[in-house]
N, C-alpha and C positions, 0 to 999 in steps of 0.2 A: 443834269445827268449824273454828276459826280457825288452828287448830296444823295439821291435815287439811290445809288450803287451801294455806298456806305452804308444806307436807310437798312438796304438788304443784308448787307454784308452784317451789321453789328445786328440782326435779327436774327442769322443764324447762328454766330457768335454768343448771346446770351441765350439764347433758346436752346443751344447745342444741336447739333448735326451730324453726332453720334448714332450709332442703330442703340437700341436700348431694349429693354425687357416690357411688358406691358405696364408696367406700374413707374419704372423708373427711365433714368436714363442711364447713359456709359458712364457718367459722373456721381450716379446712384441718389439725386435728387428729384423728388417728387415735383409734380405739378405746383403743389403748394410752398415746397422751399424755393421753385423757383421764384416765384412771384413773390414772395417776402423778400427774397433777396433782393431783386430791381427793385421791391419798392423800399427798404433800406438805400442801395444805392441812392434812390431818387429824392429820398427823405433827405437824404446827407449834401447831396448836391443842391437840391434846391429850397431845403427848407419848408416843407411841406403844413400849410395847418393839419389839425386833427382829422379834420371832415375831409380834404382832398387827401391823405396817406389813405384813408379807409377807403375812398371812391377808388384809387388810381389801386391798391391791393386788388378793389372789386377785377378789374379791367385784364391788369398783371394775370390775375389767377384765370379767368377767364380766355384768357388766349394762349395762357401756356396750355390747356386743355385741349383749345383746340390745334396749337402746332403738336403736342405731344398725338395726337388722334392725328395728323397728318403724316407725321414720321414714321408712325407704325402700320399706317395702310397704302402708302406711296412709298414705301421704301427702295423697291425693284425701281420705280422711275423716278430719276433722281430730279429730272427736267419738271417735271408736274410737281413733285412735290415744292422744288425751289420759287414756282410761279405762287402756288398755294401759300408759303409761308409770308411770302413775299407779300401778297395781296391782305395777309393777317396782320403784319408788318405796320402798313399802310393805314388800316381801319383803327389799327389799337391808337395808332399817332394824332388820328382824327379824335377818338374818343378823349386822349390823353390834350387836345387841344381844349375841349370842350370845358375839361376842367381846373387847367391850370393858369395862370395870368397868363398875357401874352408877354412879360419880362420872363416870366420863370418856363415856356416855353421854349422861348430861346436859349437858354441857359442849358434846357435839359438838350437840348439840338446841339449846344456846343460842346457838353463835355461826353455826349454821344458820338460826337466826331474825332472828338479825343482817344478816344479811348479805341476806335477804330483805328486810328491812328498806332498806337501802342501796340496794337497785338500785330500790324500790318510789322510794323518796326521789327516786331520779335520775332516772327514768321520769316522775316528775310535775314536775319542773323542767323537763322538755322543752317 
């Protein structure tokens, strides 16, 4: 339940969960820097070959499209839209299983939780 929560939590974390303009977000990052960014992140953390950084970009860019396209038309309902993101969440970690070892799965699951971790930390210092 606690790995779920986290799951969600650092989904809307890196996706943002700011209202945003149609093109961008509160952060003023497109669809596409988001997903270079996690997939830089992901490259950095787990070493990616050539052919999984380009698949796991495909997957990144791909779901940031469709959470950016859920923020912007679920925005009034925050409940729907958090089950929505939540459910994209889920599917991209599927996909992201598909293609990554099951070492560097876990890797990417632990410093996922880390990093949850981190901004939980900084959240409660405020």
């Amino acid at each position: 339940m606690k790995k779920l929560f986290f799951s969600c939590l650092l989904a809307l974390l890196v996706t943002g969960s700011f209202a945003q303009t149609s093109q961008t977000n509160a952060k003023g990052r497109t669809p596409e820097q988001r997903a270079d960014h996690l997939t830089n992140w992901m490259n950095k953390k787990l070493t990616l070959t050539a052919d999984q950084k380009s698949k796991i970009y495909d997957v990144n860019l791909k779901y940031a499209k469709m959470n950016q396209e859920v923020r912007t038309t679920d925005a009034d309902n925050r409940k729907t839209m958090h089950q929505e993101l939540k459910g994209n969440e889920q599917e991209r970690e599927a996909e992201f299983k598909a293609i990554l070892t099951p070492e560097q799965f876990q890797l990417y699951q632990t410093a996922k939780q880390e990093l949850v971790e981190k901004r939980m930390e900084r959240k409660r210092k405020r």
